[in-house]
TIPA-937483 format. One line per 3 residues: their letters; for each residue x negated, y, z negated of N, C-alpha, C. Coordinates in steps of 0.02 Angstrom, whole numbers, plus 50000, padded with zeros to 5 digits. Atoms other than C-alpha are relative to their C-alpha. Layout:
% residues N
A = X:Y:Z:X:Y:Z:X:Y:Z  ...
//
This chain:
% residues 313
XXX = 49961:50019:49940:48471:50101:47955:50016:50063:50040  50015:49930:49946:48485:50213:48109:50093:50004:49988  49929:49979:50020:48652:50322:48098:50024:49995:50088
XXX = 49955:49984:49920:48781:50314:48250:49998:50073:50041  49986:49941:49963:48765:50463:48375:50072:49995:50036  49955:49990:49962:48923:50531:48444:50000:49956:50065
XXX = 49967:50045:49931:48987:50416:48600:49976:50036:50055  50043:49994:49956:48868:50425:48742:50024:50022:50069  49950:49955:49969:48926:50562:48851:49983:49984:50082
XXX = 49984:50012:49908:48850:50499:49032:50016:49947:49994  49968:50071:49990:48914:50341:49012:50086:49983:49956  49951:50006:50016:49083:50399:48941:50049:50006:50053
XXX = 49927:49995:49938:49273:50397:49037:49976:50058:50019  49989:49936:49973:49267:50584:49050:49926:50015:50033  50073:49989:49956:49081:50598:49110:50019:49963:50057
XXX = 49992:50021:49919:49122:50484:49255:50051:50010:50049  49959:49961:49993:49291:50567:49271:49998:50073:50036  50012:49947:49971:49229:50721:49286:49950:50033:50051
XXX = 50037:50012:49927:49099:50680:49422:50028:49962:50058  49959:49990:49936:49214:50616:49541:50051:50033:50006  49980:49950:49960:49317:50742:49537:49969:50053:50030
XXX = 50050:49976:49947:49171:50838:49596:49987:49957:50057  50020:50041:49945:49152:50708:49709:50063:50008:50062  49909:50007:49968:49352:50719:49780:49987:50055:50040
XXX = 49991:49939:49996:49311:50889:49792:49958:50008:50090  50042:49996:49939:49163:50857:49922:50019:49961:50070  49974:50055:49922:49249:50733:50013:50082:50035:50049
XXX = 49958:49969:49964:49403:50819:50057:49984:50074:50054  50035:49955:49974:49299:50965:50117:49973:49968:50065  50035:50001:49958:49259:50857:50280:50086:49966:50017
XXX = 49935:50042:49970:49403:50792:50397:50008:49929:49991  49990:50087:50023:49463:50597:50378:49963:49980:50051  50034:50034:49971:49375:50582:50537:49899:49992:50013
XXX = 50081:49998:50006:49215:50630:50484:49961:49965:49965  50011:50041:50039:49105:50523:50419:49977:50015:49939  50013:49954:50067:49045:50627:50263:50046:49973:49971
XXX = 49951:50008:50032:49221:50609:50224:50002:49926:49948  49998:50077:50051:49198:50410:50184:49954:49970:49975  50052:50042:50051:49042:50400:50115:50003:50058:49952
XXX = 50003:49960:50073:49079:50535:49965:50075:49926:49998  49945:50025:50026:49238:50438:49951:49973:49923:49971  50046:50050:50023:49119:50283:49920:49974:50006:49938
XXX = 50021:49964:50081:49033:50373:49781:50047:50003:49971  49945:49998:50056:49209:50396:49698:50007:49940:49971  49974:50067:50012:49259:50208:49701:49946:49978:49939
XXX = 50035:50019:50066:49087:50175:49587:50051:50049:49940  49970:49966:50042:49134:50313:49486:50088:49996:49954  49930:50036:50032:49300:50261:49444:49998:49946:49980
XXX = 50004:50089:50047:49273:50089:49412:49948:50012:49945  50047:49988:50056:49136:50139:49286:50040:50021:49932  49956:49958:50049:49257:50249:49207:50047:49961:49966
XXX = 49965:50069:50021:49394:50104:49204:49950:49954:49951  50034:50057:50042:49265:49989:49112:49986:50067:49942  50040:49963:50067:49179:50134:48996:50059:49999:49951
XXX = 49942:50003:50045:49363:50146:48946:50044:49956:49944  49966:50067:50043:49401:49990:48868:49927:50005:49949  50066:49984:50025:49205:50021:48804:49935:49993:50033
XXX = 50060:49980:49961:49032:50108:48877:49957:49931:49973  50040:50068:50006:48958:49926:48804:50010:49933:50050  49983:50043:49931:49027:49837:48932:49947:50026:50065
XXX = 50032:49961:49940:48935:49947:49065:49909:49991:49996  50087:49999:50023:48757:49901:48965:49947:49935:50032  50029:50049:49974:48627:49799:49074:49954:49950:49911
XXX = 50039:50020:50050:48579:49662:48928:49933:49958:49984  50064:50033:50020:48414:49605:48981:49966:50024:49959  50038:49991:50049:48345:49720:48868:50058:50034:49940
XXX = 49929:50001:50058:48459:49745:48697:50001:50057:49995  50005:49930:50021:48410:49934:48685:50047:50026:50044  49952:49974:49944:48524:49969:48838:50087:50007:49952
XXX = 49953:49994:50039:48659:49895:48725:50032:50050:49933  50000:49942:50068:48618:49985:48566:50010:50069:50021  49997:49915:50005:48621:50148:48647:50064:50000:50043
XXX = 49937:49999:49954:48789:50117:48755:50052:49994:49933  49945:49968:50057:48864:50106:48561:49977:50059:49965  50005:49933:50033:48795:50259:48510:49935:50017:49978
XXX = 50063:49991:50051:48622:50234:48451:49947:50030:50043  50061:49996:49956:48460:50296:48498:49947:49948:50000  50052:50033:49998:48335:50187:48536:49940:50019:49990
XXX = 50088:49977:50029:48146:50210:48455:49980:49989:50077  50048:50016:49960:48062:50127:48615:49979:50052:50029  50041:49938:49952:47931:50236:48719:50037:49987:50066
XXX = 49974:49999:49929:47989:50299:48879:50070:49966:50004  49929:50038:50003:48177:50226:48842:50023:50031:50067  49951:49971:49958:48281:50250:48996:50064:49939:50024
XXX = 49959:50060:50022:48443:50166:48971:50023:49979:50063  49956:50041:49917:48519:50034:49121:50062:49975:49996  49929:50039:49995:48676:49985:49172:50018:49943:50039
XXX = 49996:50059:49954:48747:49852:49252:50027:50013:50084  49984:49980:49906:48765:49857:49461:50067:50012:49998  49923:49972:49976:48924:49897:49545:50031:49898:50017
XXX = 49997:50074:50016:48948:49717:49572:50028:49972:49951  49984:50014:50072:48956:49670:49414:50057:50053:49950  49946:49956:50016:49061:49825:49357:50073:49965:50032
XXX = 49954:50002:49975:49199:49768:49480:50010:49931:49987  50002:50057:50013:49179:49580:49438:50071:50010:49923  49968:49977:50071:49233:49636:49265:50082:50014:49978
XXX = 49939:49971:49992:49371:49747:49306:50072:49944:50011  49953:50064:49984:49471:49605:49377:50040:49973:49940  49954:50012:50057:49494:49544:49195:50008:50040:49974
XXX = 49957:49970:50072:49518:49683:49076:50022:50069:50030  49923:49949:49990:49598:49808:49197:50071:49977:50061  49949:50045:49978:49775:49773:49249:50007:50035:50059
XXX = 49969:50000:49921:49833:49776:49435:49937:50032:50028  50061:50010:49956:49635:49768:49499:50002:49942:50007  49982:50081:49972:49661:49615:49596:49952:49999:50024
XXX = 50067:50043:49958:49516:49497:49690:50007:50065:50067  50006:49955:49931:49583:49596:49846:49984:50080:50007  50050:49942:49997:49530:49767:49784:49935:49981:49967
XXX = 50068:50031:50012:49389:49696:49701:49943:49991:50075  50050:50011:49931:49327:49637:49882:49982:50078:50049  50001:49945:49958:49371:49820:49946:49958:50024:49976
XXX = 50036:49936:50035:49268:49907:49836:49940:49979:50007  50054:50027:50002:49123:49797:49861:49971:50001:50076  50010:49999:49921:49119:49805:50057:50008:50085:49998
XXX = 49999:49921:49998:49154:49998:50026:49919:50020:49971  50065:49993:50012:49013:49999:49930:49921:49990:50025  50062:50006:49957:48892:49917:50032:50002:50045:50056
XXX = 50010:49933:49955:48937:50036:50167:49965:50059:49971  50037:49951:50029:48874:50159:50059:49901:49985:50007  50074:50018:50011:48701:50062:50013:49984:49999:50066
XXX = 50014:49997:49936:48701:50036:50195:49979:50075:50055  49976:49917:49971:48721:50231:50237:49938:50015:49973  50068:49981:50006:48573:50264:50112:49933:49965:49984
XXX = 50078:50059:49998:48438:50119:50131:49987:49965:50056  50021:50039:49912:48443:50080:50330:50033:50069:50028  50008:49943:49945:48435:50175:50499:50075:50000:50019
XXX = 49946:49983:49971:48620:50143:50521:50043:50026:49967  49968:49940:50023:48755:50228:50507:50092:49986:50005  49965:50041:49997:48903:50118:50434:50064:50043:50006
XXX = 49937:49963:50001:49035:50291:50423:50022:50014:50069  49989:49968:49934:48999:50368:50575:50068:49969:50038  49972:50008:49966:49111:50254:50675:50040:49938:49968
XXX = 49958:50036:50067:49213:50167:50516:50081:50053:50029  49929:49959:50016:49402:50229:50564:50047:49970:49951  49981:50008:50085:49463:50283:50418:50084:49963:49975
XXX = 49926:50028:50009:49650:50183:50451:49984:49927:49984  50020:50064:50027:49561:50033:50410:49995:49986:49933  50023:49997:50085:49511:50063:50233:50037:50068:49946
XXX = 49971:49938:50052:49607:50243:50169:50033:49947:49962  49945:50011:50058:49744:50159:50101:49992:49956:49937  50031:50062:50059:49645:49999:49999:49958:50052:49959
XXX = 50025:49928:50040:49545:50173:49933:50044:50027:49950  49959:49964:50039:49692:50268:49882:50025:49946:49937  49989:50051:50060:49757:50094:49798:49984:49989:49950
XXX = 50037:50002:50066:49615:50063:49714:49981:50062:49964  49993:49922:50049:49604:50245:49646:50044:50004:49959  49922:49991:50024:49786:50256:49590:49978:49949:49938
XXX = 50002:50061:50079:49748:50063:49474:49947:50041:49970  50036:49960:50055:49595:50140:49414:50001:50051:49956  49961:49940:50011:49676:50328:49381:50033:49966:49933
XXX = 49944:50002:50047:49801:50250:49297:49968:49934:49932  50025:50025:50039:49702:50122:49187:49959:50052:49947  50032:49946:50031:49625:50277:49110:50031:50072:49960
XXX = 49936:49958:50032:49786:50370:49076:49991:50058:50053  49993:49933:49962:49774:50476:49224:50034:49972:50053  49967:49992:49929:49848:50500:49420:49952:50023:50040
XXX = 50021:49978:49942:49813:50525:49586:49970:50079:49999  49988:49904:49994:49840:50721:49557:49923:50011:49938  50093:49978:50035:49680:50713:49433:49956:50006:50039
XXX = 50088:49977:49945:49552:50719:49564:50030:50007:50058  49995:49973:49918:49653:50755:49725:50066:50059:50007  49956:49957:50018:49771:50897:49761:50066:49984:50016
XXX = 49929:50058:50002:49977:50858:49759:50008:49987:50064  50000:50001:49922:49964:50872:49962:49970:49911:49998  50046:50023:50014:49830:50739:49948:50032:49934:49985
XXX = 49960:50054:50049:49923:50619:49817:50060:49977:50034  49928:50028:49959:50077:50619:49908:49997:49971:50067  50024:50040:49948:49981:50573:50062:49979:49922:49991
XXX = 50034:50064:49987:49898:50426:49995:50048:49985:49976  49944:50050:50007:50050:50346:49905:50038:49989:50052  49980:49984:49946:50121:50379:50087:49974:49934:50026
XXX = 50046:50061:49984:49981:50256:50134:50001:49942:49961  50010:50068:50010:49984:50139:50021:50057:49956:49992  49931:50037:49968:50164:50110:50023:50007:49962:50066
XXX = 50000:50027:49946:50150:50100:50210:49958:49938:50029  50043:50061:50000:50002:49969:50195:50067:49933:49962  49965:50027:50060:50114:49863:50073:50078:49981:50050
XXX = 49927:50001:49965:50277:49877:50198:49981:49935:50024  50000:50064:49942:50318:49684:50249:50021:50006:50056  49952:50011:49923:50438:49726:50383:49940:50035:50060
XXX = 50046:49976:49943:50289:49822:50484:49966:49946:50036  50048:50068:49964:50210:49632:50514:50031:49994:50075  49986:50025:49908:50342:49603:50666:49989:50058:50046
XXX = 50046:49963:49951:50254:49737:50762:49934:49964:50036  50039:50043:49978:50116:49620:50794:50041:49954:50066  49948:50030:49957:50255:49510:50894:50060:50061:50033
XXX = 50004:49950:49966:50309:49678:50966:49962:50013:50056  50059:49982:49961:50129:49702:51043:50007:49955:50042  49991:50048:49989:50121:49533:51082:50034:49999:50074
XXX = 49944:50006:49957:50288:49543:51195:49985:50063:50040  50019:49972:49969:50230:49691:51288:49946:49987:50025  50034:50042:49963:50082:49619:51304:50005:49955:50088
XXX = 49981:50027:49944:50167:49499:51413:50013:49995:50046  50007:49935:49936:50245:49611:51516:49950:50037:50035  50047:49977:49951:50097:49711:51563:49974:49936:50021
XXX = 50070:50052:49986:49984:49572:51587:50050:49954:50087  49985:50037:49929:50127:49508:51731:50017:50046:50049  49988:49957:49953:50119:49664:51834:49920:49997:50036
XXX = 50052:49969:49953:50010:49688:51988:49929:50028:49965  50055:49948:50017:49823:49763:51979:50030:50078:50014  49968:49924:49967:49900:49925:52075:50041:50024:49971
XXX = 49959:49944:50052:50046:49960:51964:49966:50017:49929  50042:49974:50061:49931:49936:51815:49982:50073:50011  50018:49926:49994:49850:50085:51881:50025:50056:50004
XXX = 49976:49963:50019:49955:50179:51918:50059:50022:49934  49962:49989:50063:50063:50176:51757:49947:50021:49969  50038:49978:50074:49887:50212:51655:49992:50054:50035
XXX = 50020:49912:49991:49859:50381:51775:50057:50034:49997  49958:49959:50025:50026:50413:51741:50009:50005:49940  50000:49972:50097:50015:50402:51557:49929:50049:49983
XXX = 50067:49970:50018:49845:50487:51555:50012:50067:50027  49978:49947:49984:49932:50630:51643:50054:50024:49960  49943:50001:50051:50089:50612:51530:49953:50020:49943
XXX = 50018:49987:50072:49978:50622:51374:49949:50055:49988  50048:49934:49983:49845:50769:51443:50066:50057:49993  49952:49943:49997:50029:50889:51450:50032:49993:49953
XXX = 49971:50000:50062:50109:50836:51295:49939:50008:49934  50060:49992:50044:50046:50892:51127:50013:49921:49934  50001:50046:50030:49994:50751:51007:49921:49986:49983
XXX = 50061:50025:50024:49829:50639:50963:50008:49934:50045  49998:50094:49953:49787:50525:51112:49943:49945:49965  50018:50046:50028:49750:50371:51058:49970:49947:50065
XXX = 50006:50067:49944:49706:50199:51188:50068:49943:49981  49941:50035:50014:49877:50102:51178:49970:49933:49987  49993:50078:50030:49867:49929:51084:50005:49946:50046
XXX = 49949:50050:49931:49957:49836:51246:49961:50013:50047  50036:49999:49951:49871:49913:51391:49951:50036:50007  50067:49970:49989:49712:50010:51347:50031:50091:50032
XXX = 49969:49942:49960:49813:50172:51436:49993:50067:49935  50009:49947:50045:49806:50363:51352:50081:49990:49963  49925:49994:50042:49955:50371:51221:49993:50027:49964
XXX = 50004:49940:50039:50012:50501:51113:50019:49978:49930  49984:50023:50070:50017:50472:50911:50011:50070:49975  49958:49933:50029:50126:50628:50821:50007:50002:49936
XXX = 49988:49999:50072:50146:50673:50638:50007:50065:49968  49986:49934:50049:50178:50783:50494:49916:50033:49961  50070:49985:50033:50034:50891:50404:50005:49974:49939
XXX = 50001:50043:50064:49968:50786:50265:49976:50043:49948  50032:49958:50054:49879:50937:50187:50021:50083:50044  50004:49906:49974:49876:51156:50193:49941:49999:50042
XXX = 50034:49972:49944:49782:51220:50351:49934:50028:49975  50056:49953:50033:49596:51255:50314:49966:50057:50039  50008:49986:49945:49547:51406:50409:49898:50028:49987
XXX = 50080:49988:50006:49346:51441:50443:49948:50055:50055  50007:49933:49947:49269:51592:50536:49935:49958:50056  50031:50032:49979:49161:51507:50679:49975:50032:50063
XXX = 50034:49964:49935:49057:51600:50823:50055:50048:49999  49964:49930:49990:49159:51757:50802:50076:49994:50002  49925:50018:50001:49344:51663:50799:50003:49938:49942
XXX = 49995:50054:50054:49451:51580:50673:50012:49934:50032  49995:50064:49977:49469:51407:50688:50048:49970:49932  49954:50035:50036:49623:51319:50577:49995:49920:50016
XXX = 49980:50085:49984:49626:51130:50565:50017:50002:49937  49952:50026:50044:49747:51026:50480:50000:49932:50019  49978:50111:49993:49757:50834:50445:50089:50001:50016
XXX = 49913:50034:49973:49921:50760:50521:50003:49929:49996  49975:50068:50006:49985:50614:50462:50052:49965:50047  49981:50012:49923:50032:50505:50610:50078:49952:49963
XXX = 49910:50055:50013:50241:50431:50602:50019:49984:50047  49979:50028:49942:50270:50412:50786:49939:49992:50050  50068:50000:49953:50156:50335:50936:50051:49961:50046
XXX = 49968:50005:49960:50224:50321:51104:49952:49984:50037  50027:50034:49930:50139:50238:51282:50035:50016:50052  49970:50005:49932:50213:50279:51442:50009:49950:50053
XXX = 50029:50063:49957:50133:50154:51521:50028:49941:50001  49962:50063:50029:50199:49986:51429:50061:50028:49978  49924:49987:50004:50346:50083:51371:50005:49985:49906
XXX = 50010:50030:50091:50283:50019:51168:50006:50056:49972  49983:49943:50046:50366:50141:51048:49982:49974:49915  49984:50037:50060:50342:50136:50869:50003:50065:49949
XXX = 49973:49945:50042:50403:50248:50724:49991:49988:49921  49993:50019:50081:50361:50256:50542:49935:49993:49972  50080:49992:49991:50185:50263:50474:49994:49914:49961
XXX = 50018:50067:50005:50202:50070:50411:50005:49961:50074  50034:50043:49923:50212:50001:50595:49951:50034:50026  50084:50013:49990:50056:50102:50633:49963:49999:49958
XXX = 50085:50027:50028:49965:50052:50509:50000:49924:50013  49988:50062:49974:50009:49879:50558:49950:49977:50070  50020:50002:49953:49918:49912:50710:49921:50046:50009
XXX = 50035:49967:49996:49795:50020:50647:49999:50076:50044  49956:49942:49970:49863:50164:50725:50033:50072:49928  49984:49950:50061:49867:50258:50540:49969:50061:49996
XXX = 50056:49957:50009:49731:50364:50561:50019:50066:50000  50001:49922:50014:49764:50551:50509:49930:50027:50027  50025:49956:49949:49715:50658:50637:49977:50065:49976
XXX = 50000:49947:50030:49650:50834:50632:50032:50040:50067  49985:49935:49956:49733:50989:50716:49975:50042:50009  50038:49950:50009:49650:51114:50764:49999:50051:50079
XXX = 49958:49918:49958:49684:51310:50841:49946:50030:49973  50050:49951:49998:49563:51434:50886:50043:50075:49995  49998:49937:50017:49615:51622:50841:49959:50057:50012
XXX = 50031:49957:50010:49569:51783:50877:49996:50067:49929  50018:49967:50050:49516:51877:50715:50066:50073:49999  49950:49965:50006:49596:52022:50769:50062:50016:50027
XXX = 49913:50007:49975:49774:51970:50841:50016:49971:49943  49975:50047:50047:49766:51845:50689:50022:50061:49917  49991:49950:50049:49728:51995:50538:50036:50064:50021
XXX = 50005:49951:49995:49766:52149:50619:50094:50013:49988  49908:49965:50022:49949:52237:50534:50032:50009:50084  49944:49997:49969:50094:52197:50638:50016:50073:50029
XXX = 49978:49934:49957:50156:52357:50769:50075:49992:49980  49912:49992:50027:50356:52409:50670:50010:50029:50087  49987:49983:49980:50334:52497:50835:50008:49956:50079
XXX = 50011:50049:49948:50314:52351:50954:50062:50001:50039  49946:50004:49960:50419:52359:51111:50035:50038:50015  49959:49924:49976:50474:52549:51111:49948:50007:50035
XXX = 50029:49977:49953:50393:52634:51246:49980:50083:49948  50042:49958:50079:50283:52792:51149:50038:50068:50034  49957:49938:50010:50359:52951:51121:49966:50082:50018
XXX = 50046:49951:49971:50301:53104:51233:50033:50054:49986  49963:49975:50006:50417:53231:51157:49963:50039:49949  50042:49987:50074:50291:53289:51042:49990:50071:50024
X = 50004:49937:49980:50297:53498:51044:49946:50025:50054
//
């Protein structure tokens, strides 16, 4: 009888563990609005749910049309020529999950499966499902389903993302999760109303005065919800400043997590990052400041602002 080999290390928790946090690693390395950003973050979601199932046991994960897949997902080697062991789709991984890990519900189940086909979609056709995917639609059902999976495995957020990072997405998924953000919809709604019973002519001019209002204030113009007009969305930095040397100057950007978004135009205020995500209006922005190398490095003058000293023998 064939003896047990040690527990089958690419198809264990920590093997798929420890490839998306290489994966975290690649994805935070691109802004939230880039699309890089959400198709590595695609690759995580398998990877974690794999990990969640290998964890309860890598036999679960074994495609069983042929039984050798099985036998070697408990430890064995398989005699056959040319063995190369299969698993079961992503599909079927997340089907799974539903029953034997707790708080993966149908509704991340569906996220991870439409996340995923964006992926297959990204690398088996000419289009290009990230590119123009904004990421306030889907971060926070991401971070969610990260966090249940994380934590079905005996880990956290802070295992594969940094505490900046972690404290951002529970940020998000709290703010997804907020009921009271729904009567913002009947907010819009009621402004709505209002614009829609003004003149063609004041329309206009209220959107070239907000499009002038929001060109002199600093912020992240957005297209207002109510009247299509420029409006400014404001926030705190969700992460540390990355800075990158670029045609001979530095360049700093920083994600900003958006808490206030204002209109001039309609006059629609809203505050709190659960009424814009309500509106889709969540989207972490990037900041970004150009530098000159040497005003940015070059040692401070103790002597700055005396006039120079001609007294010299």
């Amino acid at each position: 009888m064939s003896q047990a080999s040690p527990r089958v290390e690419s198809w264990s928790k920590e093997a798929f563990l420890s490839k998306a946090i290489r994966y975290a690693e690649e994805m935070r390395s691109h802004q939230h609005d880039d699309w890089r950003f959400g198709f590595w973050s695609s690759l995580m979601v398998e990877l974690l749910a794999r990990a969640s199932l290998a964890n309860v046991s890598p036999a679960l994960l074994a495609d069983t049309k042929d039984w050798q897949n099985l036998y070697f997902a408990l430890g064995y080697t398989p005699k056959g020529q040319k063995f190369n062991p299969r698993s079961i789709d992503t599909k079927t991984v997340l089907a799974r999950l539903t029953s034997v890990t707790q708080g993966f519900t149908s509704d991340l189940q569906e996220f991870c499966i439409l996340h995923s086909e964006r992926r297959n979609e990204e690398l088996h056709a000419g289009s290009t499902p990230f590119e123009n995917s904004n990421s306030s639609t889907w971060l926070a059902k991401f971070y969610e389903a990260a966090d249940v999976l994380l934590r079905s495995i005996g880990e956290s957020l802070e295992s594969v993302f940094t505490e900046d990072e972690a404290r951002t997405a529970r940020q998000l998924i709290e703010a997804a999760k907020d009921e009271s953000a729904k009567v913002v919809g009947k907010r819009i709604d009621a402004h709505k109303t209002i614009w829609n019973s003004k003149s063609r002519e004041e329309k206009a001019e209220l959107t070239a005065q907000s499009a002038l209002w929001a060109n002199r204030h600093s912020g992240h113009r957005v297209p207002c919800p109510v009247c299509g007009s420029s409006a400014l969305v404001s926030g705190l930095p969700a992460a540390a400043p990355v800075r990158k040397l670029e045609n001979g100057f530095v360049v700093e950007r920083q994600s900003i997590l958006p808490e206030r978004f204002e209109c001039v135009a309609c006059q629609l205020k809203l505050s709190g990052l659960a009424q814009l995500h309500a509106c889709d209006l969540s989207h972490t922005y990037t900041s970004t400041q150009t530098y000159d190398p040497i005003e940015l490095y070059a040692p401070s003058d103790e002597y700055e602002g005396y006039e120079p000293d001609n007294n010299e023998p």
